[in-house]
GUTIDO-229228 format. One line per 4 residues: number of its first residue (from 1); for each residue x, y, z of N, C-alpha, C, O. Coordinates in nm, 4 decimals, padded with zeros to 6 digits. Layout:
<atoms>
NUM> X,Y,Z,X,Y,Z,X,Y,Z,X,Y,Z  ...
</atoms>
This chain:
<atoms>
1> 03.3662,-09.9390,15.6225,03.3367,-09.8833,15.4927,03.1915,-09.8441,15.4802,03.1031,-09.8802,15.5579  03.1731,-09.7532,15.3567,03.0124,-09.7248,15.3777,02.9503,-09.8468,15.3529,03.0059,-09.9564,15.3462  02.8203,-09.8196,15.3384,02.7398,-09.9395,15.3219,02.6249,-09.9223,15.2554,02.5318,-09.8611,15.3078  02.6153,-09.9836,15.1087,02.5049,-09.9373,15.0390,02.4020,-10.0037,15.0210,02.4350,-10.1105,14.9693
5> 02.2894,-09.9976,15.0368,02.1890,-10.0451,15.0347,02.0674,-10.1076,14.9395,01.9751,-10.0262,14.9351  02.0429,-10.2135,14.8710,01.9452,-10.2349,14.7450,01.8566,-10.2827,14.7915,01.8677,-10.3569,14.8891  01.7062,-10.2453,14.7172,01.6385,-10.3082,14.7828,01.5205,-10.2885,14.6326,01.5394,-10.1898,14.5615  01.4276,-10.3678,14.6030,01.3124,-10.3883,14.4708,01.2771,-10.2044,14.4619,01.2549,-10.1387,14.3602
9> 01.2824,-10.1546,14.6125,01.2359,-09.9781,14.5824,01.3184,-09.8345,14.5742,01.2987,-09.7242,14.5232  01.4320,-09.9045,14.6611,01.5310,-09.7728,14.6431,01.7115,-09.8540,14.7102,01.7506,-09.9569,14.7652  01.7713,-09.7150,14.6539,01.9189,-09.7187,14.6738,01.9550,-09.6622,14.8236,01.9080,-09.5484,14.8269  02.0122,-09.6892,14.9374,02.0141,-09.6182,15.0106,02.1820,-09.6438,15.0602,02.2266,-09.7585,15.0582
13> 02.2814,-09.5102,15.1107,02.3789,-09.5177,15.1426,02.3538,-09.4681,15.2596,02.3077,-09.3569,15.2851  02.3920,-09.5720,15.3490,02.3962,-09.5205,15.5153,02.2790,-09.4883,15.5872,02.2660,-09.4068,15.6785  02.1653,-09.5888,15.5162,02.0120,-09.5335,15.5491,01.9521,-09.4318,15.4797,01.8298,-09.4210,15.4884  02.0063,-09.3655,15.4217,01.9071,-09.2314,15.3231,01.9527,-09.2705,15.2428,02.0668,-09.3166,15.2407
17> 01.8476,-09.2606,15.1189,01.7981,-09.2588,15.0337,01.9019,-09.1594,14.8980,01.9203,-09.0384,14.8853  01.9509,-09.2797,14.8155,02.0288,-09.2272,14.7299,01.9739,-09.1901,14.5517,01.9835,-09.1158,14.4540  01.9195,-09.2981,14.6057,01.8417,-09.3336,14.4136,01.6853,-09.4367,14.4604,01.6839,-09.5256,14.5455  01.5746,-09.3936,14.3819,01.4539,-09.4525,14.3871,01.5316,-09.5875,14.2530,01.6163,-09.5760,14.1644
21> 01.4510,-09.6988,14.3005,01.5145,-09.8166,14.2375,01.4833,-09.7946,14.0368,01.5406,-09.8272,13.9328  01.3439,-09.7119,14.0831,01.3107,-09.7154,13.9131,01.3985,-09.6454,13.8010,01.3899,-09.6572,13.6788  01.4921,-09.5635,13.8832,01.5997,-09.4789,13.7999,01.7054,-09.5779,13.7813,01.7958,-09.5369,13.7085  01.7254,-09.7394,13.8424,01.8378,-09.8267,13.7854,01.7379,-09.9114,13.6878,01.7799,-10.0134,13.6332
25> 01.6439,-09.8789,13.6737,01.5989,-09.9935,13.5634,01.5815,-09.9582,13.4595,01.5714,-10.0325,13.3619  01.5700,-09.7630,13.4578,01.6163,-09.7330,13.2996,01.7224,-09.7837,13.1534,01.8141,-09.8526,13.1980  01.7272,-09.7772,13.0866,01.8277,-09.7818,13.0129,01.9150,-09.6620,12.9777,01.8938,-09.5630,12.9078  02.0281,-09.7060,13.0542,02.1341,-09.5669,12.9781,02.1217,-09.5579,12.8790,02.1592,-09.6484,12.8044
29> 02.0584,-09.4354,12.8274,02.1154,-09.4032,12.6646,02.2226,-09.3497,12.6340,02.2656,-09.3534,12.5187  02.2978,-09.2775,12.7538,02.4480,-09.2199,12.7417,02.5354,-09.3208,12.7458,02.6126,-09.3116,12.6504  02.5612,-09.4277,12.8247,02.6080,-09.5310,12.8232,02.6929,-09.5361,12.9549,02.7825,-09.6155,12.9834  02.6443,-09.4355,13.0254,02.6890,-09.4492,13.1270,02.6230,-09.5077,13.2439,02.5014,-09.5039,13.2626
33> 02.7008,-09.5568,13.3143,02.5761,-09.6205,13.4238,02.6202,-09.6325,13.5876,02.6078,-09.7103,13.6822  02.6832,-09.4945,13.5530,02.7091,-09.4655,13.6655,02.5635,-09.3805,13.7744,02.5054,-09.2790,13.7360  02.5270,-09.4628,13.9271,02.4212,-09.3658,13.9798,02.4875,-09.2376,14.0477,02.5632,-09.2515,14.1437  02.4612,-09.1304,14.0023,02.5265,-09.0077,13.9899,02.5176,-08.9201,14.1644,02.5860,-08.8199,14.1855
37> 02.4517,-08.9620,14.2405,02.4140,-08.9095,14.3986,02.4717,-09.0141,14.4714,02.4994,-08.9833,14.5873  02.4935,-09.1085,14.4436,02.5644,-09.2425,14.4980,02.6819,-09.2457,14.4757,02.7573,-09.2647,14.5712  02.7386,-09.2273,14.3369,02.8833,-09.1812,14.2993,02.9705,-09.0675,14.4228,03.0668,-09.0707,14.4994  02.8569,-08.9689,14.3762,02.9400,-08.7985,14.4686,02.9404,-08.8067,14.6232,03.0387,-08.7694,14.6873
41> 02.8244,-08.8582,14.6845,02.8547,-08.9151,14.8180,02.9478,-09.0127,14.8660,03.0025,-09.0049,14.9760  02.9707,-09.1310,14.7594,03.1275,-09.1746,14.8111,03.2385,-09.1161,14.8145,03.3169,-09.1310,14.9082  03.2613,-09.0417,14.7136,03.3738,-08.9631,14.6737,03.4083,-08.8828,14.7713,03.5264,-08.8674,14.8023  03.2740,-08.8002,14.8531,03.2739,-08.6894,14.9239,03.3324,-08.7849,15.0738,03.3981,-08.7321,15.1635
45> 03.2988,-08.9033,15.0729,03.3223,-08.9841,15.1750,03.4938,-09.0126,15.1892,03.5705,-09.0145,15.2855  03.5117,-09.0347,15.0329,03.6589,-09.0910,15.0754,03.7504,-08.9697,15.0533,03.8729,-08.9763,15.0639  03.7041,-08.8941,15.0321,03.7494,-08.6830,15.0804,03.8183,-08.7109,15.1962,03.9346,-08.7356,15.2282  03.6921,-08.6976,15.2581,03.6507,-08.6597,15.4157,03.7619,-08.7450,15.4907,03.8245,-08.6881,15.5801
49> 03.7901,-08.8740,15.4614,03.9084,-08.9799,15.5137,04.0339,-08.9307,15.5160,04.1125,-08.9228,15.6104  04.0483,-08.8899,15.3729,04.1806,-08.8501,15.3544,04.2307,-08.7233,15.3939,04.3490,-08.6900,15.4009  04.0874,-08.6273,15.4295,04.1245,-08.5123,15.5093,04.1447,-08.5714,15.6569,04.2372,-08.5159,15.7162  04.0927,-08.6508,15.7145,04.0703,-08.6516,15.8828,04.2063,-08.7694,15.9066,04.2738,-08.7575,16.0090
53> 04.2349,-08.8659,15.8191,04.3328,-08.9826,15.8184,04.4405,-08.9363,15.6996,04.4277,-09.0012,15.5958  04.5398,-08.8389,15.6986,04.6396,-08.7805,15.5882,04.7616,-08.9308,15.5652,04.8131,-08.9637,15.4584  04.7829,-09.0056,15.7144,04.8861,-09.0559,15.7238,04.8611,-09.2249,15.7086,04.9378,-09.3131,15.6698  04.7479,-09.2291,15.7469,04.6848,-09.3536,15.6593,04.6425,-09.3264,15.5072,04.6075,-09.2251,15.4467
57> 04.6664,-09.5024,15.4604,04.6343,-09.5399,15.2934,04.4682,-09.5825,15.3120,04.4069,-09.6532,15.3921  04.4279,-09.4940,15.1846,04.2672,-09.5271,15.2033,04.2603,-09.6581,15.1448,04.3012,-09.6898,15.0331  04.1826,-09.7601,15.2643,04.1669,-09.8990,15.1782,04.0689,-09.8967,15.0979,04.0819,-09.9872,15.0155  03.9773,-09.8367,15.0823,03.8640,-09.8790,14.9514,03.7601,-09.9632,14.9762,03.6825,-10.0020,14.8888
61> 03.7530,-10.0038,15.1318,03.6313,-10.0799,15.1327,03.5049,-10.0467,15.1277,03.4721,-09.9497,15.1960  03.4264,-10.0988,15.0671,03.2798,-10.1235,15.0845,03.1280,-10.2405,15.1007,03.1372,-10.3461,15.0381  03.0656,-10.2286,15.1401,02.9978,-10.2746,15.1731,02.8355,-10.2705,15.0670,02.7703,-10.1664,15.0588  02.7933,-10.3992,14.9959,02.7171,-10.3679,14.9720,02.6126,-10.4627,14.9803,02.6440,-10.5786,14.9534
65> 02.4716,-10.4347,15.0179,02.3831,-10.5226,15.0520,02.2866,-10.4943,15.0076,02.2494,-10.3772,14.9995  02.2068,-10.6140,14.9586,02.0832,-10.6209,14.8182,02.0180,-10.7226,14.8591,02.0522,-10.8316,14.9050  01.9146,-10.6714,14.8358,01.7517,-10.7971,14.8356,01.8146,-10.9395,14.7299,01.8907,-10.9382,14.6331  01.7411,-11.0573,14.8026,01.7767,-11.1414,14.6470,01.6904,-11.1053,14.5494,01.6953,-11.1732,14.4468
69> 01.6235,-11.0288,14.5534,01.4805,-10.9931,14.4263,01.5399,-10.8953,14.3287,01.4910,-10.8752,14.2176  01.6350,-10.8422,14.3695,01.7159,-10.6931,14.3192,01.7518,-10.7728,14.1926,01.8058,-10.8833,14.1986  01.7172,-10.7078,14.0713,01.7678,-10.7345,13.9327,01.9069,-10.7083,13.8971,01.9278,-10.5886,13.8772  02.0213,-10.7942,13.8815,02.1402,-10.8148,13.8509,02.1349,-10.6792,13.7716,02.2323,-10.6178,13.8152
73> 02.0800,-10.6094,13.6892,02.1339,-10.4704,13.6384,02.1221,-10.3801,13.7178,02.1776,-10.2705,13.7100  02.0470,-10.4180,13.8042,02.0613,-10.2877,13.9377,02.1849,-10.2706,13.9970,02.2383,-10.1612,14.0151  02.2540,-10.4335,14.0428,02.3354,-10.4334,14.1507,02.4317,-10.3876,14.0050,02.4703,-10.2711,14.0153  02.4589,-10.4288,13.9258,02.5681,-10.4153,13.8449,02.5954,-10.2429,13.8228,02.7087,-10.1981,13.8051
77> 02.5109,-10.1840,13.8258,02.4782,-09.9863,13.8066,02.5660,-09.9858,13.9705,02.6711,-09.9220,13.9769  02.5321,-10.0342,14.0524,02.5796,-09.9765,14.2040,02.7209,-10.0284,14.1905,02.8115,-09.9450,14.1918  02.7558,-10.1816,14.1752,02.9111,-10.2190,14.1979,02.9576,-10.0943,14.0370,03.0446,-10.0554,14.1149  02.9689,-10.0472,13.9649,03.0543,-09.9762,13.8828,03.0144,-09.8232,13.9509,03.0813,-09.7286,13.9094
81> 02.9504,-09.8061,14.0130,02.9523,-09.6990,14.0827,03.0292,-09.6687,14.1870,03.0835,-09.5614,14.2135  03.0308,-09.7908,14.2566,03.1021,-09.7824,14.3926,03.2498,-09.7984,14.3683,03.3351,-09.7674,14.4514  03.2867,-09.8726,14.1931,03.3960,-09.8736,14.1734,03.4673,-09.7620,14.1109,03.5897,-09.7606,14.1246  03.4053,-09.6591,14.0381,03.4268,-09.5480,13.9745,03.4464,-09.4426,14.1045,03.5232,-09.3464,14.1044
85> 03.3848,-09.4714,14.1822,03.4005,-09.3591,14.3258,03.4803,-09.4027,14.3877,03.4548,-09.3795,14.5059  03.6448,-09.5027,14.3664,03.7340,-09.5314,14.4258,03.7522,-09.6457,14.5363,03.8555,-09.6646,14.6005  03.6041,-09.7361,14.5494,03.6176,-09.8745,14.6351,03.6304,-09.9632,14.5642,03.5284,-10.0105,14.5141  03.7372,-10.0102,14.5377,03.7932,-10.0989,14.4833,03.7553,-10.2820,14.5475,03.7389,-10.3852,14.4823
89> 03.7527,-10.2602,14.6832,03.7505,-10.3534,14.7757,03.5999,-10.3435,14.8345,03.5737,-10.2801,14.9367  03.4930,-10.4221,14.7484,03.3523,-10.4330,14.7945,03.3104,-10.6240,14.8410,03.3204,-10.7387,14.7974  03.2619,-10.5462,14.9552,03.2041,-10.6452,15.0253,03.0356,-10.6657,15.0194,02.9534,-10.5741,15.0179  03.0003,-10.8450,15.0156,02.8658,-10.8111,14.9788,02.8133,-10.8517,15.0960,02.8555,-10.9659,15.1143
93> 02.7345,-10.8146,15.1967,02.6465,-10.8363,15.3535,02.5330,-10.9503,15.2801,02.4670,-10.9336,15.1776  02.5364,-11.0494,15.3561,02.4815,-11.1784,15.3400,02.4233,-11.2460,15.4685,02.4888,-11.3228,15.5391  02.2789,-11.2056,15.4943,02.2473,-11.2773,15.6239,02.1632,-11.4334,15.5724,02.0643,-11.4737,15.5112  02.2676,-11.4740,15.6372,02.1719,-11.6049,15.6101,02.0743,-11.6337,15.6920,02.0324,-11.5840,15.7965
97> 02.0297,-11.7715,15.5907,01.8307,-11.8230,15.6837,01.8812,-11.9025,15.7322,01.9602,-11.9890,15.6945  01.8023,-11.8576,15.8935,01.7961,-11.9771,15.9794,01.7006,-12.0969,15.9471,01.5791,-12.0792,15.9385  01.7671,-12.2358,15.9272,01.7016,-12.3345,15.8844,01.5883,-12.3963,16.0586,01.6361,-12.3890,16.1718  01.4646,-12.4421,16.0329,01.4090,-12.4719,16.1515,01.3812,-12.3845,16.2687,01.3254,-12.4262,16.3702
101> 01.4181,-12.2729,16.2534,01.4120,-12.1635,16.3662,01.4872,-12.1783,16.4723,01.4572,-12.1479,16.5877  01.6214,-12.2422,16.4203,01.7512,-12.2765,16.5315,01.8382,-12.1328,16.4485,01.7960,-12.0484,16.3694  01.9619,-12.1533,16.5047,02.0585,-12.0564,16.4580,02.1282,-12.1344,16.3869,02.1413,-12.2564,16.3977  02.1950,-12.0294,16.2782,02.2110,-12.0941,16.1270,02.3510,-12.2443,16.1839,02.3592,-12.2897,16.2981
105> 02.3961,-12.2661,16.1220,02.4796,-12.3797,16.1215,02.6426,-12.3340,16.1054,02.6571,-12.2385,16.0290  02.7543,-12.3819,16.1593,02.8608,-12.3090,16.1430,02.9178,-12.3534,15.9917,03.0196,-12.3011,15.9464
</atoms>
């Protein structure tokens, strides 16, 4: 699935750059809060599937991965985005800390 990116400075899907972070900390005054270049690139994504895969069911996954510093209204603008653009099924990328400079613990 794609994989979107948060971080305190910008939005990035697939490594480029979707949204500068300061455009999720606005306040919708429309009330929408959908990020609008992040939206159309999934969409265009899960196009592209259903053109190249006709006979497969699109599963809807995604992937999304955020700083812990990222302000809960940020990530919340990206998960209704990613859900309005048809991924229903989001995954959040979680690397954990290695405790002691061993490898993490099972």
């Amino acid at each position: 699935g794609p994989v979107t990116g948060i971080s305190k400075d910008v939005v990035t899907l697939h490594g480029c750059q979707v949204a500068p972070a300061e455009d999720l900390n606005k306040d919708a005054s429309t009330g929408d809060f959908k990020v609008a270049e992040l939206h159309d690139k999934l969409v265009t994504l899960k196009n592209n599937y259903k053109l190249l895969h006709p006979s497969e069911e699109f599963n809807g996954i995604a992937i999304v991965q955020s700083d812990k510093n990222v302000e809960f209204k940020m990530l919340k603008k990206i998960m209704y985005s990613v859900a309005v653009a048809g991924y229903q099924n989001v995954n959040f990328a979680v690397i954990p800390k290695a405790k002691g400079g061993g490898a993490p613990a099972p």
